[in-house]
C-alpha positions as CSV (number, residue, x, y, z in Angstrom):
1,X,-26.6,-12.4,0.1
2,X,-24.0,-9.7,1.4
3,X,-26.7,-7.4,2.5
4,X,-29.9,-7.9,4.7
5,X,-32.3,-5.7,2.8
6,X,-34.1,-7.6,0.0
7,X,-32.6,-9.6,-2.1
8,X,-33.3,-11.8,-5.5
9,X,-31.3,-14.6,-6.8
10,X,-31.4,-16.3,-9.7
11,X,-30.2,-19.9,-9.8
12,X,-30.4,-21.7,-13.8
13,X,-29.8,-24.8,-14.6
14,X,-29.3,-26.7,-18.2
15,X,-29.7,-30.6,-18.5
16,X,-28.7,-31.9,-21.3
17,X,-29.3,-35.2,-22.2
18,X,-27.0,-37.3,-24.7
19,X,-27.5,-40.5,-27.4
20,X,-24.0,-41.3,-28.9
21,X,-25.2,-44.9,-29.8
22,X,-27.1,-46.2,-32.3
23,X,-30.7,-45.8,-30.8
24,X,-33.3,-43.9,-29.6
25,X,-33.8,-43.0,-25.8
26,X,-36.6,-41.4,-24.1
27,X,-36.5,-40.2,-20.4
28,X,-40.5,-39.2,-18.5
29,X,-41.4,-38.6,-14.7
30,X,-38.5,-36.4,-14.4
31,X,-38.8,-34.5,-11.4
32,X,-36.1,-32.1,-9.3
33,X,-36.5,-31.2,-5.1
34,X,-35.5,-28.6,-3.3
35,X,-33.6,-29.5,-0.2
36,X,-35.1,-26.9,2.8
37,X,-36.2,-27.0,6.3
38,X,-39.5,-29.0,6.6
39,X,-41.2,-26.6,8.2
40,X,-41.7,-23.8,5.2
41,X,-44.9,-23.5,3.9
42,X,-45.2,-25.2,0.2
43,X,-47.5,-23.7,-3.2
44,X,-47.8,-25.7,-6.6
45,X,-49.3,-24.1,-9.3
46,X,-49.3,-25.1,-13.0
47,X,-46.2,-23.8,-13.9
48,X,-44.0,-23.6,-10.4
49,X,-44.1,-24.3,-6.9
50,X,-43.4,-22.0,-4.4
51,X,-41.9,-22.4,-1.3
52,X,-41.9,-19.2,1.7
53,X,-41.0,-19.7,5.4
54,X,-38.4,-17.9,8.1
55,X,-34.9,-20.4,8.8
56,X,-31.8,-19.0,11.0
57,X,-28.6,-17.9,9.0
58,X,-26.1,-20.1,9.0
59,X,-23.4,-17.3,8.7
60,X,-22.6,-15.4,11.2
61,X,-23.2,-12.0,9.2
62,X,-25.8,-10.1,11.2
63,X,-27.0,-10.6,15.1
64,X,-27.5,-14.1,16.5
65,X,-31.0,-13.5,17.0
66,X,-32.2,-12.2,13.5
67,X,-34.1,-14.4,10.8
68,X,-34.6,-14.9,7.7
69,X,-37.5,-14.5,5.2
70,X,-36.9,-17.1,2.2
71,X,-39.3,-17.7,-0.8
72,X,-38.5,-20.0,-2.9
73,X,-40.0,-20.2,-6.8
74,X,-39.0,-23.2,-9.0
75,X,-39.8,-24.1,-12.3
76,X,-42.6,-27.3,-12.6
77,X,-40.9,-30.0,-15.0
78,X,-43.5,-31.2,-17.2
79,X,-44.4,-35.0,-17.1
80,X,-43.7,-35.7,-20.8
81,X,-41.4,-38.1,-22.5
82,X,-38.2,-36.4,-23.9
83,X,-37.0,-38.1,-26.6
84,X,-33.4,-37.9,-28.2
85,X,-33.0,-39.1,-31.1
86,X,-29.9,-41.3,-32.5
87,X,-26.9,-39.4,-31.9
88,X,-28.4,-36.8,-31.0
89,X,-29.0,-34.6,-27.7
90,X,-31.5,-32.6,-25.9
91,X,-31.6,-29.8,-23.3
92,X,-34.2,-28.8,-20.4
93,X,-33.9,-25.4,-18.7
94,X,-34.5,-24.7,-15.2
95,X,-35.0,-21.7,-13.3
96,X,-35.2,-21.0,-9.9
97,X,-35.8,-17.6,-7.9
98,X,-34.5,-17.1,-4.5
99,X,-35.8,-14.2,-2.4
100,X,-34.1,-13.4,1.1
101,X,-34.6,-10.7,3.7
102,X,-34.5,-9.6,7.0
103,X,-37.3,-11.3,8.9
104,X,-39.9,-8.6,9.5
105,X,-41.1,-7.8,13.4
106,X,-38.1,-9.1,14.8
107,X,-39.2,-12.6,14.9
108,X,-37.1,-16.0,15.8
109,X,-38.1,-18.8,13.7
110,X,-37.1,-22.1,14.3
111,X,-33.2,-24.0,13.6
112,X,-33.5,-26.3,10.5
113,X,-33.5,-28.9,13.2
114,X,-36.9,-28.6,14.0
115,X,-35.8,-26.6,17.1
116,X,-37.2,-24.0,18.9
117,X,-40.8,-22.7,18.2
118,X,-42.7,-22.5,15.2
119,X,-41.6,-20.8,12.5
120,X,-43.3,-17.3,11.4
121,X,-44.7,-17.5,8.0
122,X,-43.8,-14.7,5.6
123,X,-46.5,-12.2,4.2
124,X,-47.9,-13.4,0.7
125,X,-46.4,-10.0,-0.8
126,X,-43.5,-11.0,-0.2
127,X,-43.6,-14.6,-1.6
128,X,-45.6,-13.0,-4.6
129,X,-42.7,-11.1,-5.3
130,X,-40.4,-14.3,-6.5
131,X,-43.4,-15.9,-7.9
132,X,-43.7,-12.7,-10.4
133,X,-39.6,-12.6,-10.4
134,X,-40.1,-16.1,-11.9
135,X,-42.9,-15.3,-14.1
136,X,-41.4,-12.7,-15.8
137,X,-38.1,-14.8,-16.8
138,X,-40.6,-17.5,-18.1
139,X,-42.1,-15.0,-20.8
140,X,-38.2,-14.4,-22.2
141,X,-36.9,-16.6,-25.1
142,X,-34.4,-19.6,-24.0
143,X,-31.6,-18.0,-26.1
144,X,-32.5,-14.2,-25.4
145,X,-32.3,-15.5,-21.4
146,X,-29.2,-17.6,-21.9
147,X,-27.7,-15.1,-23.5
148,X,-28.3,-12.3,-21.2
149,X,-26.9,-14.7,-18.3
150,X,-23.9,-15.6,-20.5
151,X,-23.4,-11.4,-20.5
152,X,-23.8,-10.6,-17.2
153,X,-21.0,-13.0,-16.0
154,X,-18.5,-11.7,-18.8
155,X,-19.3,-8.5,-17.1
156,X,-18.4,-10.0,-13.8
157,X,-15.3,-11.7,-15.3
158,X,-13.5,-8.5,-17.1
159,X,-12.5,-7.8,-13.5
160,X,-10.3,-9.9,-11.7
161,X,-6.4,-11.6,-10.2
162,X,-4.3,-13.8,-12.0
163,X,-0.5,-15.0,-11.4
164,X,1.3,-15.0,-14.8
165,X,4.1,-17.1,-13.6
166,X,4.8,-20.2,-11.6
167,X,3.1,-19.9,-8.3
168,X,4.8,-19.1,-5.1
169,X,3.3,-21.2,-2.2
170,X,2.4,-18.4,-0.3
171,X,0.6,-17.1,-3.3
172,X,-2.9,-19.1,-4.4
173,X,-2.9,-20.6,-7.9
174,X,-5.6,-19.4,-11.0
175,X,-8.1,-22.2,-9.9
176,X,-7.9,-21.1,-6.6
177,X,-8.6,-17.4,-7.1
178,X,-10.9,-18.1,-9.8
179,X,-13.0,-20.7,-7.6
180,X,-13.4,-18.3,-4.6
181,X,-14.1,-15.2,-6.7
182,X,-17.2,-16.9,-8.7
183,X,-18.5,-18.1,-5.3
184,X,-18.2,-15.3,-4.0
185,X,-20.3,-13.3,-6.9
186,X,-22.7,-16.4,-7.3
187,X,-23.2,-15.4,-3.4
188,X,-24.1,-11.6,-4.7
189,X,-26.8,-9.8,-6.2
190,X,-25.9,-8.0,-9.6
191,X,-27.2,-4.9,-10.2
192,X,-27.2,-5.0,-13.4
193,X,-24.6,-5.1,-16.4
194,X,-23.6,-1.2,-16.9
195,X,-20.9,-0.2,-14.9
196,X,-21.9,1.9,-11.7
197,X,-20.4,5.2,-11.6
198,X,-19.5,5.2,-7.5
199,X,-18.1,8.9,-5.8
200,X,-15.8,9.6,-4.2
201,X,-17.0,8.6,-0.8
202,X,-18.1,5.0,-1.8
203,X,-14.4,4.3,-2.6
204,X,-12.8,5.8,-0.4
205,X,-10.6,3.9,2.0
206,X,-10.9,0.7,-0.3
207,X,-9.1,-1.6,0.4
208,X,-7.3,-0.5,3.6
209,X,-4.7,-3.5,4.6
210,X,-2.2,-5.8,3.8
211,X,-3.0,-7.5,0.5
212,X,-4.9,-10.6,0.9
213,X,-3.0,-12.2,-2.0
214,X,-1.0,-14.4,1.1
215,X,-4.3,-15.0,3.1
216,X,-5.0,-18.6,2.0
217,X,-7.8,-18.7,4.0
218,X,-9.5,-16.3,1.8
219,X,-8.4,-18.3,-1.7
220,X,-10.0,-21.8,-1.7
221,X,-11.7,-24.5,-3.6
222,X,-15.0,-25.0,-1.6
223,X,-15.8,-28.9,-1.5
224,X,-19.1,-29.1,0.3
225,X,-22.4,-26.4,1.2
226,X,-20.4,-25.2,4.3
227,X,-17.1,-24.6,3.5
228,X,-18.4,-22.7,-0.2
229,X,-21.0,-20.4,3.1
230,X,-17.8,-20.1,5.2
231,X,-15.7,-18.8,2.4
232,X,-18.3,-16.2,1.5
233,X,-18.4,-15.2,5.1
234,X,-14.7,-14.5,5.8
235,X,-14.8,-12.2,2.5
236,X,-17.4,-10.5,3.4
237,X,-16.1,-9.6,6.9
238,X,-12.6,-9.0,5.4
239,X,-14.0,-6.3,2.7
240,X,-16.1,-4.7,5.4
241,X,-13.6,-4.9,7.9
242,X,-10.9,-3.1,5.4
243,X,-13.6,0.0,4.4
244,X,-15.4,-1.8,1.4
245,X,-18.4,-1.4,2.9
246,X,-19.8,0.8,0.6
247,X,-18.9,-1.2,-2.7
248,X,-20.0,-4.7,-1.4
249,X,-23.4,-3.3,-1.0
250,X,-23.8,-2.0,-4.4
251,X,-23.6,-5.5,-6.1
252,X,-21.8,-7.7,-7.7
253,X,-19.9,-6.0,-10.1
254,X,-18.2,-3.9,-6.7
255,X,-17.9,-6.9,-5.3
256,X,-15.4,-7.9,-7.9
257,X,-13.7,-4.1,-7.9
258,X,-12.9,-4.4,-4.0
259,X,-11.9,-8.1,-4.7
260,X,-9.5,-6.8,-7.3
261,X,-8.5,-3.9,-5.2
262,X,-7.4,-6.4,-2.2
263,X,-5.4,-8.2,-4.0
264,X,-2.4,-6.0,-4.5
265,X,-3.5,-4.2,-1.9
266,X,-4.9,-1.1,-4.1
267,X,-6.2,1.5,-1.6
268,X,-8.2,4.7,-2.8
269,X,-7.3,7.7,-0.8
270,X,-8.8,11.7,-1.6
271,X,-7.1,12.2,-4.6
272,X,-5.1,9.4,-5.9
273,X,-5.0,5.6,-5.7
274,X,-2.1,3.5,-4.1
275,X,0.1,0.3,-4.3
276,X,0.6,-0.4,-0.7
277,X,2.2,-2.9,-1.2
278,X,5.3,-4.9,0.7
279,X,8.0,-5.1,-1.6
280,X,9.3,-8.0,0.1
281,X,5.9,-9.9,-0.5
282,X,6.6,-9.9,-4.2
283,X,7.2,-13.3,-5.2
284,X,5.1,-14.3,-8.4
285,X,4.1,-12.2,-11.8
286,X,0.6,-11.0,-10.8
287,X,-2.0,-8.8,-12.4
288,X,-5.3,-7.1,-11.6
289,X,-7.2,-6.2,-13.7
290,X,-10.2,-3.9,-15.3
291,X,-9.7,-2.0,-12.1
292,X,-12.5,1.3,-12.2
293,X,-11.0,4.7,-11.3
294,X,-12.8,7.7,-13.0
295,X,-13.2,7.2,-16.3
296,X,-10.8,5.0,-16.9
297,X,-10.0,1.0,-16.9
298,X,-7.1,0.1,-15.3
299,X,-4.6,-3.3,-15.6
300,X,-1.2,-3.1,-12.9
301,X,0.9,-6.0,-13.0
302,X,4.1,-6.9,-11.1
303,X,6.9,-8.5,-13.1
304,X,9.9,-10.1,-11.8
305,X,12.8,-9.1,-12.9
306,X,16.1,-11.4,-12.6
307,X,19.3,-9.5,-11.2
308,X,17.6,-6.4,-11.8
309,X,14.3,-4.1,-10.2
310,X,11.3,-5.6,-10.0
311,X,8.7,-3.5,-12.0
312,X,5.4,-2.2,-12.1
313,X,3.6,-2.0,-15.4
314,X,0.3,0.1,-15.6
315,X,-2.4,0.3,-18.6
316,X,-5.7,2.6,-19.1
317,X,-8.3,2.2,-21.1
318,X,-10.6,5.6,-21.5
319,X,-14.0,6.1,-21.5
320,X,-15.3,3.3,-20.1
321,X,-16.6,4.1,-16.4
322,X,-18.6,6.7,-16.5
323,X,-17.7,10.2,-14.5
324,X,-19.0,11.2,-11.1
325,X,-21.8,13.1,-11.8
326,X,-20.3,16.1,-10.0
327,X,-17.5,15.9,-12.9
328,X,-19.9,15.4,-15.9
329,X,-21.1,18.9,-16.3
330,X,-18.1,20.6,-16.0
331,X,-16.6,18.7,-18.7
332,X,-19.4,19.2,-21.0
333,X,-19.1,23.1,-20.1
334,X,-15.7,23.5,-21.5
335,X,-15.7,21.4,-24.2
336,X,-13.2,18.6,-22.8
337,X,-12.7,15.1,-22.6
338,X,-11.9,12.7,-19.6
339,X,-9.2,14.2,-18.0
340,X,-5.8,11.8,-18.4
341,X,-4.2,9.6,-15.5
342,X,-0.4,10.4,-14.5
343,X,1.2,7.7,-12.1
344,X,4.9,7.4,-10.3
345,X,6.4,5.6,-8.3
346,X,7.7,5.6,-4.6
347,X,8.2,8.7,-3.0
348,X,7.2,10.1,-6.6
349,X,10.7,10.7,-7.7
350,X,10.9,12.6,-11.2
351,X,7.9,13.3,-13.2
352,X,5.0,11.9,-12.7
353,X,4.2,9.8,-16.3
354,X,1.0,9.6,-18.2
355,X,-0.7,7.0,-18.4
356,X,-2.2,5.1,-21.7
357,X,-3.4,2.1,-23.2
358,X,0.4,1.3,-23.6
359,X,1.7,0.1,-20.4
360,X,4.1,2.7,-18.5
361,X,6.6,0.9,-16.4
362,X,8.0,1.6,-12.6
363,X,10.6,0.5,-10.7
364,X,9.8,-1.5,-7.7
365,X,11.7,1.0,-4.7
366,X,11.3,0.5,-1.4
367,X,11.8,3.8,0.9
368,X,12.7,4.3,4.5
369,X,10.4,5.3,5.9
370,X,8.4,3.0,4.1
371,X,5.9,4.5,1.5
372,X,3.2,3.2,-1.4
373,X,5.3,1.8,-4.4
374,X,3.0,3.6,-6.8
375,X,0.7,6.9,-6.8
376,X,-2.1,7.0,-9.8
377,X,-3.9,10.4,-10.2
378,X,-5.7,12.9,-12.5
379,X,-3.6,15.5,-11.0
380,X,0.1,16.0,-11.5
381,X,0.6,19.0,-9.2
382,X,-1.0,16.1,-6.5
383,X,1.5,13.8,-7.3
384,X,4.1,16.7,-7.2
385,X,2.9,17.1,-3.3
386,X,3.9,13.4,-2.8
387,X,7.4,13.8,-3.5
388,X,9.6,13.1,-0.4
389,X,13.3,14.2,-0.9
390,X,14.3,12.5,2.9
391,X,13.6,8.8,1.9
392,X,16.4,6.6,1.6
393,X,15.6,4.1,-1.4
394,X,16.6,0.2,-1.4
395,X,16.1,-0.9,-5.0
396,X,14.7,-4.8,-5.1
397,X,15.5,-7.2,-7.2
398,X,16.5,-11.3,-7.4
399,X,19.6,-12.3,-7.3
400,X,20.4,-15.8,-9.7
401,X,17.1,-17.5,-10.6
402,X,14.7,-18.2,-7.5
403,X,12.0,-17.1,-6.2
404,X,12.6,-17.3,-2.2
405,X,16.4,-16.7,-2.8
406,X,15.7,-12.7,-2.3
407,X,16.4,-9.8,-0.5
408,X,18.0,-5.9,-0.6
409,X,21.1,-5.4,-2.5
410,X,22.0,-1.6,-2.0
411,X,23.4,0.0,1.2
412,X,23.0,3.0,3.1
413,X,24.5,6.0,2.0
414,X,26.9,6.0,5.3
415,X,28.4,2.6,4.8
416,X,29.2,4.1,0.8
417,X,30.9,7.0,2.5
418,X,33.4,5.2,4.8
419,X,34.1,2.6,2.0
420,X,34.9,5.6,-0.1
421,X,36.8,7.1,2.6
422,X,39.0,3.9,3.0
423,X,39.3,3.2,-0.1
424,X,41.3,6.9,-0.9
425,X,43.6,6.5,2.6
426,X,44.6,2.7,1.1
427,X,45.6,4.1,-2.4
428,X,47.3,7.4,-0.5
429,X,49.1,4.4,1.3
430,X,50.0,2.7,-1.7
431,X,51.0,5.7,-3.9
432,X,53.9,6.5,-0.7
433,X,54.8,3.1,-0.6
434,X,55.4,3.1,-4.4
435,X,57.5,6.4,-4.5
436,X,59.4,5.6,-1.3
437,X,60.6,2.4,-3.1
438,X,61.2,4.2,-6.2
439,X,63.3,7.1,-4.3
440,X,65.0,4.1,-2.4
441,X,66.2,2.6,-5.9
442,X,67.8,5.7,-7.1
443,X,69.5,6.8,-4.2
444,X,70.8,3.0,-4.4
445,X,71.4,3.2,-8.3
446,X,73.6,7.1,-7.5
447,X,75.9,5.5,-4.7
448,X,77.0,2.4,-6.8
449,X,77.7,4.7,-9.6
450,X,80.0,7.3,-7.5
451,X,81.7,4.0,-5.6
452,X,83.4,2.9,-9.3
């Protein structure tokens, strides 16, 4: 879990069980364990057992010295032939509840080692509490649950990365970013499926850093228990350390949002939201997407563009997210409707454009000194206040057709100058050189004639 206060997860599984041949098989005395420190205290009752006890963290997420309280409710297989018939298949569905905490009174339990003293058992509130958790998922329909899981991770999954061209190697492939991300939300409890309506102050400063699209470390496919905990551990550091704080503990649908945000390196400031982004880091097509801000859904990708500017292309879908609640009566007062989204891009040069469900595209400018490559706000008079008229620009682009084979092709105003300068003394030059030969031949023409 990404937070110490109390916590439910929800693990199910589906067997299936298949006959492609020409017979009948039957499967009985099926039975599933739960793999867990020997010293928790163990339940069984006739439709789950129940397992409650205090371990040490394995992450290093909270003080050295804290505990855990973990109770543990699994479904009881039944001990009854399962039949599938010829060519035919069957399914079993298994649920298991997961409760964590912070161990009450400050106690130290033992290591899964067997280290250490005795382990503190937990209060029997508290392993009711998954017991009833469990329960109440029991008393659902199989399809009404499977479909309400099936919903709640579409949910998760309208927000997200993805490279839209050939990967750079500094830059993680699809699998990789969609491997880390759903470990990362498996890790997180989800508030529900409705989109949370966060202020001002829960996004502000998210995600303040570089973009973590280059961390590899961060972008992984976890092969064992301990590197799928460690991955989970280094995001969660890196979206606290980089003022996600707020977001992370709100679930997991903000955990995706501050994921998405990182990526590019989207950071909310008061008033607008910002592509900090190093132009020169800009090696792949990428995208982020279903990215909250107001009322609105936003998609930014990056597209490559060959011998010419890179650009950025933006998107909004309205009246999705709902307003801050400081916003919502105001609107209603007047009779309006979400206010619209304007963008632009460094230094805000021009007019700021709206934004729509039609992409808008910006050029990719670098400025010196060096500021976001795009500005997204409900106010134009902000974006106005943005403009810097002292930047010198640097327009990026590749040159023939490779990725790494990149740089800046423009030059300072000064160097323009002098070539322009030299440029009119070499033709001055040229024009006296011309008419003192063409004086020279006429004056040469004239004395031949006279000398007849």
């Amino acid at each position: 879990s990404l937070s110490l206060s109390l916590s439910l997860s929800l693990s199910l599984s589906r067997v299936f069980f298949l006959c492609p041949l020409h017979l009948s098989l039957s499967f009985s005395s099926l039975s599933i364990s739960l793999r867990l420190p020997q010293q928790l205290q163990q339940s069984h009752s006739q439709h789950y057992f129940l397992v409650s006890g205090q371990v040490l963290p394995d992450l290093d997420v909270q003080p050295p010295e804290a505990t855990l309280d973990v109770a543990v409710a699994s479904m009881d297989v039944p001990e009854k032939e399962i039949r599938v018939p010829d060519a035919g298949q069957e399914s079993l569905q298994l649920l298991t509840v997961m409760q964590v905490a912070a161990a009450s009174g400050g106690q130290r339990a033992t290591s899964a080692m067997g280290a250490g003293p005795e382990p503190h058992p937990v209060s029997h509130e508290f392993a009711a509490k998954a017991a009833e958790e469990l329960h109440s998922l029991l008393s659902l329909k199989k399809k009404a649950f499977h479909s309400e899981h099936t919903l709640a991770w579409h949910e998760l999954w309208q927000s997200g990365a993805l490279v839209l061209s050939d990967s750079h190697p500094s830059i993680p492939d699809n699998a990789e970013i969609y491997a880390s991300i759903y470990y990362l939300l498996s890790s997180t409890p989800n508030n529900g499926s409705k989109p949370h309506p966060f202020s001002e102050e829960d996004r502000a400063n998210c995600f303040r850093g570089p973009a973590t699209m280059h961390t590899a470390s961060l972008w992984q496919i976890p092969h064992s228990h301990s590197s799928v905990a460690g991955l989970v551990s280094h995001w969660v550091k890196t979206l606290r350390g980089k003022g996600c704080e707020n977001l992370i503990t709100q679930g997991a649908q903000m955990v995706a949002q501050a994921v998405s945000l990182s990526f590019l390196g989207l950071h909310h400031v008061p008033n607008h939201l910002e592509l900090a982004l190093n132009p020169a880091s800009i090696q792949a097509d990428v995208q982020v997407r279903n990215l909250h801000y107001r009322d609105q859904r936003l998609t930014v990708t990056i597209k490559l563009m060959y011998g010419a500017a890179h650009h950025v292309l933006v998107s909004a879908q309205p009246g999705i997210v709902p307003w801050p609640p400081h916003e919502v009566g105001t609107a209603k007062k007047n009779g309006l409707s979400p206010p619209a989204l304007f963008a632009c891009p460094a230094s805000c040069k021009g007019d700021p454009q709206l934004i729509s469900v039609k992409a808008g595209s910006f050029p990719v400018i670098a400025t010196k000194p060096a500021t976001p490559l795009l500005y997204i706000s409900l106010s134009k008079d902000h974006l106005y206040q943005l403009q810097n008229r002292s930047s010198t620009f640097y327009t990026y682009h590749l040159p023939g057709e490779h990725h790494h084979e990149w740089g800046v092709h423009t030059v300072s105003p000064a160097v323009w100058v002098i070539l322009t300068f030299v440029l009119i003394i070499f033709h001055l030059f040229l024009i006296r050189v011309i008419y003192n030969e063409y004086c020279s031949a006429n004056s040469s023409g004239s004395a031949l004639r006279f000398g007849r």
